[in-house]
C-alpha positions in Angstrom: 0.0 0.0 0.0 1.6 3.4 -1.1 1.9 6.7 1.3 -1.0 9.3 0.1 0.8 12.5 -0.7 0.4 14.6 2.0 0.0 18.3 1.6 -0.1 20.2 4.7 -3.4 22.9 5.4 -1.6 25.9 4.9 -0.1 24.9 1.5 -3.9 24.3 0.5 -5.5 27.4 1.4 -2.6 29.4 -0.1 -3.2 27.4 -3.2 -7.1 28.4 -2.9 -6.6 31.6 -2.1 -4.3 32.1 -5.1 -6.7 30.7 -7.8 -9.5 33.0 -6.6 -7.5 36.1 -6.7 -6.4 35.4 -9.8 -9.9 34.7 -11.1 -11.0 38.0 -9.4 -7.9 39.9 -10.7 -9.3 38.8 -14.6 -12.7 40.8 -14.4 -13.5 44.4 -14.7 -13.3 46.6 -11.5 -16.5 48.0 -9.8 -16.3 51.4 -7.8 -18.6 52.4 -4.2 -18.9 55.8 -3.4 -20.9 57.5 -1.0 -21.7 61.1 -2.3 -24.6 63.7 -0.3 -27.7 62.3 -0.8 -26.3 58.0 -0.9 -24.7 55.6 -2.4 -23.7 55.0 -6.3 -22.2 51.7 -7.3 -20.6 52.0 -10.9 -18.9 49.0 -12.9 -17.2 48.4 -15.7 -19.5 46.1 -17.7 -19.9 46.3 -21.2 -23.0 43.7 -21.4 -26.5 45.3 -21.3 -28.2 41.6 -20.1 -25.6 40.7 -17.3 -25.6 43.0 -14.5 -22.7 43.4 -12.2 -24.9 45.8 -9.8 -28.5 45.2 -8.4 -30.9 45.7 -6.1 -31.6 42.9 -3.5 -34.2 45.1 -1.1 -35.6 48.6 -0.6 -32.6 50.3 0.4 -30.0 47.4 -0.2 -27.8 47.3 -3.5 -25.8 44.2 -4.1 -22.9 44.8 -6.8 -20.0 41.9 -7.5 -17.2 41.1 -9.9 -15.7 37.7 -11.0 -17.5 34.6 -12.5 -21.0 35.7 -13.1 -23.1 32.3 -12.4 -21.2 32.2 -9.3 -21.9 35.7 -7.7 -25.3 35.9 -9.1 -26.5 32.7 -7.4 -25.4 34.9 -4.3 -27.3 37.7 -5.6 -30.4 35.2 -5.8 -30.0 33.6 -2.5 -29.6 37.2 -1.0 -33.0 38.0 -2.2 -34.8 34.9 -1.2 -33.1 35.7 2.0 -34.1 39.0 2.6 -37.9 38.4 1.4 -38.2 35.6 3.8 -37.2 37.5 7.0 -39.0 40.8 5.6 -42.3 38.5 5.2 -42.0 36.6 8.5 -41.1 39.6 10.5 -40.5 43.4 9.5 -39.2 44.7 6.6 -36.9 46.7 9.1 -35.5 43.7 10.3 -33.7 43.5 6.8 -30.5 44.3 7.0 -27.3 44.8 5.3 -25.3 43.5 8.3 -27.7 40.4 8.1 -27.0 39.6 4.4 -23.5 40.4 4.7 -23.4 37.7 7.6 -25.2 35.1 5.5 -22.6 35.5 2.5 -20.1 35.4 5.0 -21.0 32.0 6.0 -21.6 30.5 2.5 -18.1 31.7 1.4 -16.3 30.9 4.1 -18.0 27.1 4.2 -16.7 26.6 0.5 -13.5 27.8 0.4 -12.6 25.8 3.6 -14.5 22.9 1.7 -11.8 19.7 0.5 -13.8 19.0 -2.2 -15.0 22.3 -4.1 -13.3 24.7 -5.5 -13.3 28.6 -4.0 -15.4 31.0 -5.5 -14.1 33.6 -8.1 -16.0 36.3 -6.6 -16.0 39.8 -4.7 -19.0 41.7 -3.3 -20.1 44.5 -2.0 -23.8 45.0 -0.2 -24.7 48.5 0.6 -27.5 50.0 2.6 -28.3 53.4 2.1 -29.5 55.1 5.8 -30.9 58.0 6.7 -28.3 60.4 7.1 -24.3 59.6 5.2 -23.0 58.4 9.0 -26.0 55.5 8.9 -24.9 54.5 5.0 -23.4 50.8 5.2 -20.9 49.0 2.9 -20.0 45.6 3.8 -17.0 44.2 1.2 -16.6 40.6 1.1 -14.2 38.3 -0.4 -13.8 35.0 -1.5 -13.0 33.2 1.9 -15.7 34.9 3.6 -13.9 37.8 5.0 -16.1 40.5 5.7 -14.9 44.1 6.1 -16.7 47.2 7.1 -15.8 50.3 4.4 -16.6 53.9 4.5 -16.5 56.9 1.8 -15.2 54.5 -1.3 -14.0 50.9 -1.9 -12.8 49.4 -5.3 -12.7 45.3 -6.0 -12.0 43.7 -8.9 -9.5 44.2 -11.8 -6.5 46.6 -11.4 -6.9 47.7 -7.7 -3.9 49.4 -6.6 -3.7 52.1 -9.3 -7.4 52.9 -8.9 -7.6 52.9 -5.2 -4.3 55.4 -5.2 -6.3 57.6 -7.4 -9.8 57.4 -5.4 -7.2 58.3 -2.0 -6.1 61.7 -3.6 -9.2 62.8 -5.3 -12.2 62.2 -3.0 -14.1 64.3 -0.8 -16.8 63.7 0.9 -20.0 65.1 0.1 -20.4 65.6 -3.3 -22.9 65.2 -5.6 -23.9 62.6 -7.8 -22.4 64.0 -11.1 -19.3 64.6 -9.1 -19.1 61.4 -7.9 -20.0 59.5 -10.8 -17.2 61.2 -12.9 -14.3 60.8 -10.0 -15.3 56.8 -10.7 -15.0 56.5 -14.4 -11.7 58.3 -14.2 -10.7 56.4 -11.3 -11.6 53.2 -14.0 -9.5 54.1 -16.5 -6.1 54.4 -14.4 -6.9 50.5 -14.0 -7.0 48.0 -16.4 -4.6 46.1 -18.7 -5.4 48.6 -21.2 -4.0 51.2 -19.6 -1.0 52.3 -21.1 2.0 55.1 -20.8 -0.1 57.7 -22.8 -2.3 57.9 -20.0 -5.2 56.5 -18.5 -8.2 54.5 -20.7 -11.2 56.9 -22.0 -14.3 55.2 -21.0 -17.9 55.6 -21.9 -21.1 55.5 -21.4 -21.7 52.4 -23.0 -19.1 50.8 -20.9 -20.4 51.2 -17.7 -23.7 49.9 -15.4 -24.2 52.7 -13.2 -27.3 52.3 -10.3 -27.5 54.5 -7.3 -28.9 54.2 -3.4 -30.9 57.5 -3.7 -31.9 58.6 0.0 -34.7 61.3 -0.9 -36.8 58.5 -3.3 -39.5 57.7 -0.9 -39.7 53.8 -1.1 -37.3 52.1 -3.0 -34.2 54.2 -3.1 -32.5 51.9 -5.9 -32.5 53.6 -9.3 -30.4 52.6 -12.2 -28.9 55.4 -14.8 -29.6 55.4 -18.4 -27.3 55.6 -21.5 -28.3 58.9 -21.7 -28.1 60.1 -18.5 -24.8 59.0 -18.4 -23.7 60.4 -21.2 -25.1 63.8 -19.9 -22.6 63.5 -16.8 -19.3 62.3 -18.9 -20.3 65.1 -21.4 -20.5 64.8 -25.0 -17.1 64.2 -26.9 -16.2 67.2 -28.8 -16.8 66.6 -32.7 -14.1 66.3 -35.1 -13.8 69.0 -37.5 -15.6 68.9 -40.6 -12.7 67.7 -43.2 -11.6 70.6 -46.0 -13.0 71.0 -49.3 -11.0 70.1 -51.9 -9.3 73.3 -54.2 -11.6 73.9 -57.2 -9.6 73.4 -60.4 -9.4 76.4 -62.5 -12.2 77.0 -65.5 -9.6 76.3 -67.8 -8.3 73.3 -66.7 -11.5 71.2 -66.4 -12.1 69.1 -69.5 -14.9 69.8 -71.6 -18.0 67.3 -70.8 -16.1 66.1 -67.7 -18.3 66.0 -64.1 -16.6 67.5 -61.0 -15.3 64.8 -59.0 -16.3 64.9 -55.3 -15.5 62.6 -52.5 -15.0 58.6 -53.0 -18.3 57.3 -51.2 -18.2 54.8 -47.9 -17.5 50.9 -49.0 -19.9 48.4 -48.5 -19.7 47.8 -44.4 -17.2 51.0 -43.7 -17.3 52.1 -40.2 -16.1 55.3 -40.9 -18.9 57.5 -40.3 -20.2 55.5 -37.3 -19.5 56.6 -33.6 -15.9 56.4 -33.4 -16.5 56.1 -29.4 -18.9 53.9 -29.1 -16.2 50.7 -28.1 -16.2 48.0 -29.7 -18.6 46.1 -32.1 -20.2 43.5 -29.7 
């Protein structure tokens, strides 16, 4: 009878622990921020059907980044969860804290499993309150960890260079344009695009954007549109219009002969399409 290979139980949760944050490090970073009147939750997410941010409760958002069918069977438990105690008991007795303590336990009991694989994920759930010092943000990772974040938090992606850049440029207390702008920036210092030129340009169409609006009366999640969006990051300036070709003298022009104008677009150019717009999907 052979020796089984022994591997000791540090060795495996440092393996575990690598293989998620690698997972984690592949998706596309998300952003919190709490600005005067709540919470906004942007991502970088360039599908319109698969949403990175949602809304589990009245005033509780639920955002992630990694494998999607693994965080959004969290998302789903989460609202099962939450509907169950608000039915039984109060809908006041639905809480961030309590959710963040259920994903807690869920996490932690499979990535200390010995036969399943860790989860690729990182999430955030956020509970807007009444005043900015009530607002909650609970960040959890992929072991269960849960830790308790105020003002901003980034997961996902490149986080160093966007957390640096979140450090030096927030304040607290400003509006939701403000806010929503510090965030794309902060995006596009992360990112393997990013590149010595400067940071990446991104745009509306890039980005799920949902807030935690403390003045709605009821539910205080709201989502922003394409065009609301676009309103914030402003309108890209408009190239100018090209020159017009130097009429030939009277003289010059053969007899009979048509002016010749510009060569028209080939069949499936993308020339005079949105030249921000990203890429074709």
């Amino acid at each position: 009878m052979t020796t089984p290979f022994y591997i000791s139980p540090e060795q495996i949760m440092k393996d575990k622990a690598d293989y998620a944050r690698k997972g984690i490090a592949r998706g596309r970073s998300a952003v919190v921020l709490q600005y005067d009147a709540g919470i906004v939750l942007v991502a970088e997410n360039w599908s319109p059907a698969l949403h990175k941010i949602s809304e589990v409760y009245d005033k509780i958002a639920f955002a992630a980044v990694g494998r999607y069918n693994e965080f959004e069977n969290l998302r789903i438990m989460g609202v099962r969860i939450a509907d169950l105690r608000g039915y039984s008991y109060d809908r006041r007795d639905v809480t961030a804290r309590g959710l963040a303590n259920a994903y807690a336990q869920t996490l932690g009991t499979i990535f200390s499993s010995a036969g399943e694989k860790p989860y690729e994920v990182e999430l955030v759930v956020a509970e807007v309150g009444a005043n900015a010092e009530a607002d909650q943000i609970y960040r959890l990772t992929y072991d269960g960890s849960v830790a308790d974040e105020h003002g901003y938090m980034v997961m996902g992606g490149q986080t160093e260079p966007i957390g640096t850049y979140l450090e030096q440029h927030y304040v607290a207390g400003q509006g939701l344009d403000t806010a929503v702008l510090l965030a794309v920036r902060a995006l596009g210092e992360g990112g393997l695009a990013a590149n010595a030129e400067g940071p990446r340009v991104v745009t509306a169409n890039q980005l799920e954007v949902a807030v935690l609006d403390r003045g709605r009366p009821k539910r205080k999640f709201r989502r922003l549109t394409r065009a609301r969006l676009e309103q914030i990051l402003g309108a890209a300036p408009a190239p100018p219009p090209p020159a017009a070709p130097a009429e030939a003298p009277a003289a010059e022009e053969a007899p009979g002969r048509p002016p010749v104008g510009p060569a028209p677009p080939k069949p499936g150019s993308t020339e005079t399409g949105d030249a921000d717009g990203g890429p074709a999907l």
